[in-house]
C-alpha positions, 0 to 999 in steps of 0.5 A: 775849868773850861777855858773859853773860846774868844771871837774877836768882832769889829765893835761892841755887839749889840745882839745875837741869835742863832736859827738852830743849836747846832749854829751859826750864830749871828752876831749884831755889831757896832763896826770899826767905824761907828756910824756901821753895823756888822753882821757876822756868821760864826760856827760853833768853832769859833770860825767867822764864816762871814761878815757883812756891813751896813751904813749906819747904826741907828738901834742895831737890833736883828731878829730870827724868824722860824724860816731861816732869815734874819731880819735886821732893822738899819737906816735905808736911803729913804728911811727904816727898813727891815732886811731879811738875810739868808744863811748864805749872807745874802739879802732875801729881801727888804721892807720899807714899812711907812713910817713919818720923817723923825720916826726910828724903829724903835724895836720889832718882831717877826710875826709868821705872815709879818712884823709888829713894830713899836715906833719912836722918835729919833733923838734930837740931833738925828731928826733934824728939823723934822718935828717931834713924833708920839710914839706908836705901834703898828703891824705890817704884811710881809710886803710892808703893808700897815695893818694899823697903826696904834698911837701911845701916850703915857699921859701925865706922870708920877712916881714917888722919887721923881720931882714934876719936873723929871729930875731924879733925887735919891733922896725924895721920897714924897710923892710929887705932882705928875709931870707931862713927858716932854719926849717919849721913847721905847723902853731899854728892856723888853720893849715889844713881846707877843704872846697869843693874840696879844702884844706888850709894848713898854715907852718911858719918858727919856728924862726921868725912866718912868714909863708903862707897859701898854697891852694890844690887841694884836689883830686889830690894835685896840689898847686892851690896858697898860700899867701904872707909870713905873721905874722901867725893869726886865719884863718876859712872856708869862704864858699865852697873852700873859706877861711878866713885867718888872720895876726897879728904881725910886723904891720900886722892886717888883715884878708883876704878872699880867693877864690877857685882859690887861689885870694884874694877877699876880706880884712878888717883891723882886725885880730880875732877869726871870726865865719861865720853865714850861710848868710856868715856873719863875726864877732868876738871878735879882737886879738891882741898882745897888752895891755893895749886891743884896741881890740873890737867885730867886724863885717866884712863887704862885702864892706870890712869895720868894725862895732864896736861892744862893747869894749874888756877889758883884753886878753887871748880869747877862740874861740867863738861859735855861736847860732841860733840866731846870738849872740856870745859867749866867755871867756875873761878878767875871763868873760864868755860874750855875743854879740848879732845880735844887738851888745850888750853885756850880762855877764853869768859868772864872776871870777878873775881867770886869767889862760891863757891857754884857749880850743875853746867853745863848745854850746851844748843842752839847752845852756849848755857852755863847755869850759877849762881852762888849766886843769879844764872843765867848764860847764855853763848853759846860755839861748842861743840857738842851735849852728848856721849852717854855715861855721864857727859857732865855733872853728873847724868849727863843734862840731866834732872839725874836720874843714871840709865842704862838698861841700853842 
């Protein structure tokens, strides 16, 4: 058993990306100081090339682009931006996308001539006296020119387990009458996938976590459709302007696959951390919010039944990656563990560490695991192969961390 390669970084991480298996990786973090962020350049070794810090945290999300930048969204003097950095660590650039006082960019992605951005509201204590905004989606040029913009309502709300007034009660179980949101906020998982000429972008209700997935038309804009207000769940691109959104909470265990005409196509009795292999093959390791676990790996099949995988001991779960081969791998319950195309499970690692902030896994060359653990990078040499192609292979969908397919 390998013992892991430990990075120590500034605060919490928050994300990481990598432009080629071969590295760097690029480390999004809290600082020292928890009103900064820190990006850091880490070779394959587990050398710090670099570091780099900005003012404020707000979302500290940073994504990979096809050309070599990194893009990061931090607080400017003005409001949002988006800057772009270069493997050397400088800045190539900076986009100011126009945006209302009290809005906060609430996740992006890079688009080959541009970005795709899902806009929400600050928290209260952050906007000040600025008032509340509705969320909205909306596409920029590479010079920060909006393309259009897309206003979002949830509209009024019901979900079997919540009370009208957005209370949570584990216990109620009948269905009362729909409540209007009183603020809206992106979704915690998977927020703002492209696939195609399609966008996704998932809002909740920041009470009660009852939200939906609104389908775009990425061109112009135009809402194609969205889901039934759910219990917000892990969500992955499906295929070309398809996609797979999941639901856990309140009885809601699910997962549904979307077409792009907005339909549903497709539902499995599962909610999880799903890779898609390039046949169209899902899996992945279950998630649900109870112990002692009943999770378990599963795969979802065409026919819309489950295959049982290997039994899922503890609870906190890293995204899984997905090598060439069709075995997955993860962090669970301290394990670095495996699940291979026959369905058996291999342990690389073992600890009793029991810390639960978990970053997604990167697979990177020769085998090389990278992943976090709150504020510590872990790098584990295993004898997988190259991170599979496909749809969805890994969190974020790419090494990038930028949840974007062309339509190829």
């Amino acid at each position: 058993m390998t013992s892991p390669t430990r990075v120590a970084m500034p605060g919490q991480v928050r994300s990481l990306a990598a432009h080629h298996p071969a590295g760097p990786l690029y480390v999004t973090s809290y600082g020292t100081d928890v009103l900064e962020t820190v990006l850091s350049a880490v070779d394959l070794s587990g050398a710090v090339l670099w570091q780099r810090t900005f003012p404020g945290t707000g979302r500290p999300q940073s994504r990979g682009s096809q050309h070599g930048v990194l893009w990061l969204a931090r607080p400017g003097d003005g409001g949002p931006v988006l800057e772009g950095i270069g493997p050397d660590g400088e800045t190539t650039s900076v986009v100011a996308p126009a945006c209302d006082a009290g809005e906060e960019i609430g996740a992006f992605v890079v688009l080959d001539d541009g970005f795709c951005l899902a806009w929400a509201a600050a928290s209260p204590f952050q906007r000040g006296d600025a008032p509340y905004r509705e969320p909205r989606v909306a596409r920029y040029a590479r010079d920060g020119r909006c393309l259009w913009s897309a206003p979002i309502s949830l509209g009024a709300l019901s979900h079997t387990g919540v009370l009208e007034t957005g209370v949570h009660t584990d216990w109620e179980v009948q269905p009362k009458q729909p409540w209007t949101p009183e603020e809206v906020d992106v979704d915690d998982w998977e927020p703002l996938l492209v696939s195609g000429d399609r966008a996704a972008a998932s809002f909740v209700e920041r009470r009660g976590g009852i939200g939906a997935t609104f389908f775009l038309d990425l061109a112009g804009g135009g809402i194609v459709a969205s889901t039934k207000p759910l219990p917000a769940g892990r969500k992955a691109i499906a295929g070309p302007a398809e996609f797979l959104i999941g639901s856990q909470g309140y009885g809601e265990f699910s997962t549904a696959r979307y077409d792009r005409d907005g339909a549903q196509v497709a539902r499995w009795n599962s909610h999880g951390a799903m890779l898609v292999d390039a046949a169209g093959a899902v899996r992945g390791p279950e998630l649900e919010n109870r112990l002692p676990s009943r999770s378990r790996f599963r795969v979802l099949t065409d026919t819309g039944a489950l295959v049982d995988g290997p039994a899922l001991t503890g609870y906190y779960t890293s995204y899984p990656a997905l090598d060439s081969a069709g075995t997955a791998v993860f962090w669970r319950d301290g394990k670095l563990l495996a699940v291979d195309s026959s369905l058996t499970q291999h342990e690389y690692f073992a600890t009793d560490d029991s810390r639960n902030v978990i970053s997604r896994i990167l697979l990177l060359d020769a085998g090389l695991v990278a992943f976090a653990l709150d504020s510590e990078l872990l790098l584990i040499q295993t004898p997988l192969r190259p991170l599979a192609s496909g749809s969805w292979p890994c969190g974020d969908g790419n090494l990038h961390g930028n949840p974007v397919r062309s339509t190829g």
